[in-house]
PAGU-881394 format. One record per atom (N, C-alpha, C): x, y, z. Coordinates in steps of 0.05 Angstrom, whole numbers, plus 5000, padded with zeros to 4 digits. Atoms other than C-alpha are relative to their C-alpha. Last residue first. Layout:
BEGIN
XYZ
...
This chain:
BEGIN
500250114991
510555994958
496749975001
498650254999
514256344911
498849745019
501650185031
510356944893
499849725006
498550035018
516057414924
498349814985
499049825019
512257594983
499249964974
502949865011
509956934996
500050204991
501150165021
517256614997
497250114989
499149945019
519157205049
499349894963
500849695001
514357015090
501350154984
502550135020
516456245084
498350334990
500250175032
522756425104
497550054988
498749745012
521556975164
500449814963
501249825004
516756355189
501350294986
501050045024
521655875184
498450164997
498550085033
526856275217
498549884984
499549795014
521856465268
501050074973
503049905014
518955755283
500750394991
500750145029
526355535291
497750084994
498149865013
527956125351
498949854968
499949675005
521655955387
501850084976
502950115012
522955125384
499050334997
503349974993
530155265407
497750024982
500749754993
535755035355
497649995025
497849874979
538354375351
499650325014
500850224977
532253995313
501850175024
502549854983
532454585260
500049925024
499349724986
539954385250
497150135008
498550074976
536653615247
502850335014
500250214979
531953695186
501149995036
501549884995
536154175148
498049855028
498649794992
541153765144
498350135012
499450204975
536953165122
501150175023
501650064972
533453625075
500149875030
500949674973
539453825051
498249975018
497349924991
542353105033
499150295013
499549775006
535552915004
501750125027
499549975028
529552555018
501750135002
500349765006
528852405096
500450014973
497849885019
527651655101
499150295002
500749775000
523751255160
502450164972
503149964987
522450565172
499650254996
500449724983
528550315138
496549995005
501349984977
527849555109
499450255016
498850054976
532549545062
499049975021
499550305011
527549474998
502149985031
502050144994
524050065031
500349705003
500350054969
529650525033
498749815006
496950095005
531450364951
499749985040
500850285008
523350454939
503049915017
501550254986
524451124975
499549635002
498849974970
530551344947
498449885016
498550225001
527651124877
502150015027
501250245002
521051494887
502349785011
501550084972
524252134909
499749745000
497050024980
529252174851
499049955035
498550375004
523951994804
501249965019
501250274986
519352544838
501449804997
501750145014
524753014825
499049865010
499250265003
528253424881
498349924976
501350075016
528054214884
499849805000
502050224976
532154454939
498449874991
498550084992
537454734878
499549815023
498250125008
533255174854
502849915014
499450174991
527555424902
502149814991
498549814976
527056154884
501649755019
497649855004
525455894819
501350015022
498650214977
519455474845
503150084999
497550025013
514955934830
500949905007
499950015030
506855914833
502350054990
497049945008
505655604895
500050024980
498649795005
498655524908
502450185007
499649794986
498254964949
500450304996
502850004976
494154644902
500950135021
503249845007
498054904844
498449995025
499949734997
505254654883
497950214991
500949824976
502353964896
500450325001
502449725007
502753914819
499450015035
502450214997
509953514838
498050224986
501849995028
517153804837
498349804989
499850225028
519153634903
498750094986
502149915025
520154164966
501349804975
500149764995
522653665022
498850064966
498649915014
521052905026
500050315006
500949704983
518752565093
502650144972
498949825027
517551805065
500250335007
499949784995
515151305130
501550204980
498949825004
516050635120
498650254994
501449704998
512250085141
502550124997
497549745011
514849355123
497950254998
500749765016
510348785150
502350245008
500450065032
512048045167
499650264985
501950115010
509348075239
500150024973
499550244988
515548385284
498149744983
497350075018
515248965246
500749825010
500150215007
507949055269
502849974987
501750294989
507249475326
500049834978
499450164971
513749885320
498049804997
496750174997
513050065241
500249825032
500750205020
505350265257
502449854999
500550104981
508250775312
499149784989
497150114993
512951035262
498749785020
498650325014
507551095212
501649915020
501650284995
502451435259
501849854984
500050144972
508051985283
498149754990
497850054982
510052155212
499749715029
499850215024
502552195176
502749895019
501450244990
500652625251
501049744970
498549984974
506553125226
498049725018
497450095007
504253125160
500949915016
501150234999
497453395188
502349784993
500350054977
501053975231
498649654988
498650134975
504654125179
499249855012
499350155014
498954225128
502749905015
501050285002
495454565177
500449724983
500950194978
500055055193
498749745002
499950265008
503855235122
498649815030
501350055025
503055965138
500049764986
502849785006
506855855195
499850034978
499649805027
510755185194
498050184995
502049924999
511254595263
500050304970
500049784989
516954215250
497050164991
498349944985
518253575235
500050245022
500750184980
512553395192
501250045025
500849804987
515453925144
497949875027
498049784986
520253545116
498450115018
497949815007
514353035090
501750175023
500649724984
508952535089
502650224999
498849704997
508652025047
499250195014
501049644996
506751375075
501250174990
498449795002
509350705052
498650294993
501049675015
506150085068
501650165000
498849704997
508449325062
499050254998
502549765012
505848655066
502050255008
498149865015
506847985100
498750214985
496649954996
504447515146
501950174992
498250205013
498047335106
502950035016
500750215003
492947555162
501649814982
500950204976
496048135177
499649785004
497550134999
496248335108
502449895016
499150195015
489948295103
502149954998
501450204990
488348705162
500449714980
498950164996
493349205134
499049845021
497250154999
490349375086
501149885011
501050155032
483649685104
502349784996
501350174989
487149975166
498049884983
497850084993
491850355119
499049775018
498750245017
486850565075
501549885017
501650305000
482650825139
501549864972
500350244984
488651155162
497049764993
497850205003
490651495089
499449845031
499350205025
483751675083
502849895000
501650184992
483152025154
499849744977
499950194971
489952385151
498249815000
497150024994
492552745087
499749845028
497050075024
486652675041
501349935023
501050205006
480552855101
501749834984
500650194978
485153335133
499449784995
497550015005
485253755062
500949795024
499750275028
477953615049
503749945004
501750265006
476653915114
501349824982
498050214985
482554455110
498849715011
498050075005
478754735059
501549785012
501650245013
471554645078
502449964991
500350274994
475455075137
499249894987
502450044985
476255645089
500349755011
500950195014
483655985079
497049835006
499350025025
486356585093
499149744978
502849755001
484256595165
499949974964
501450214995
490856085169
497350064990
501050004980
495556555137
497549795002
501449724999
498556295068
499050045034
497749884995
500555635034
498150265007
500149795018
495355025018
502150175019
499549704980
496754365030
499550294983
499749655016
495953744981
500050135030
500149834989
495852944989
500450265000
500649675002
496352344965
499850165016
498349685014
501651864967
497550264997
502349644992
498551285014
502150254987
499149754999
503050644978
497950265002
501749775000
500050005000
501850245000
């Protein structure tokens, strides 16, 4: 079972209508747990079986103007890892996928309309896929995409939780500005 969909939108919170963050909730959390409890009852029953969640960089850390799409990312994270623990003893491979900005059409739905600003953090889906598939076949439970993101990732981790919600927030505020996000 690969759960890949999912969208976010970009911007103050007010800025957007709860039927939004409904349907957006409904995608990124309640449909990928009832596929996932769909699944893996069967695959429960044969011994064997694999899922692989996407969820992303931003799971990690909490992201203004990106709140609720954090914050659901961030529940995709914590229920795979906790999935990985209860059944990796039972035949089944969970992994957990936490890419950074990827050139996808998530950037329409989040309306993002440049990605310029983003050259060089950019990843391809191929280059996602085949890191993932390549983590999956090893067994990992969890992959960051991506040498920066990994970086990134774990100097946010080091900072106070005040100081990193500024820096991403002075980012991502800048990114709206400028179009870019």
């Amino acid at each position: 079972l690969i759960n890949n969909a999912g969208f976010g939108y970009s911007g103050l919170f007010l800025d957007s209508s709860i039927k939004n963050y409904r349907e957006m909730l409904n995608v990124n959390v309640f449909s990928l747990t009832e596929l996932t409890h769909l699944f893996l009852c069967d695959m429960v029953k044969k011994g064997n079986g694999g899922i692989i969640n996407i969820s992303s960089l931003a799971s990690f850390q909490s992201l203004p103007y990106f709140t609720v799409y954090s914050s659901s990312k961030a529940y995709v994270t914590s229920f795979t890892l906790g999935l990985y623990e209860e059944y990796r003893n039972k035949g089944i491979r969970v992994l957990g996928v936490c890419p950074g900005y990827t050139k996808t059409n998530f950037n329409k739905r989040a309306t993002i309309k440049n990605e310029s600003s983003a050259k060089g953090y950019v990843m391809s889906s191929e280059t996602v896929v085949d890191q993932s598939l390549k983590a999956f076949a090893t067994g990992k439970y969890l992959i960051i995409n991506g040498t920066i993101n990994t970086i990134t990732k774990y100097f946010m981790r080091l900072l106070p939780q005040g100081i990193a919600l500024k820096i991403s927030k002075s980012v991502i505020k800048k990114g709206l500005k400028k179009g870019n996000w």
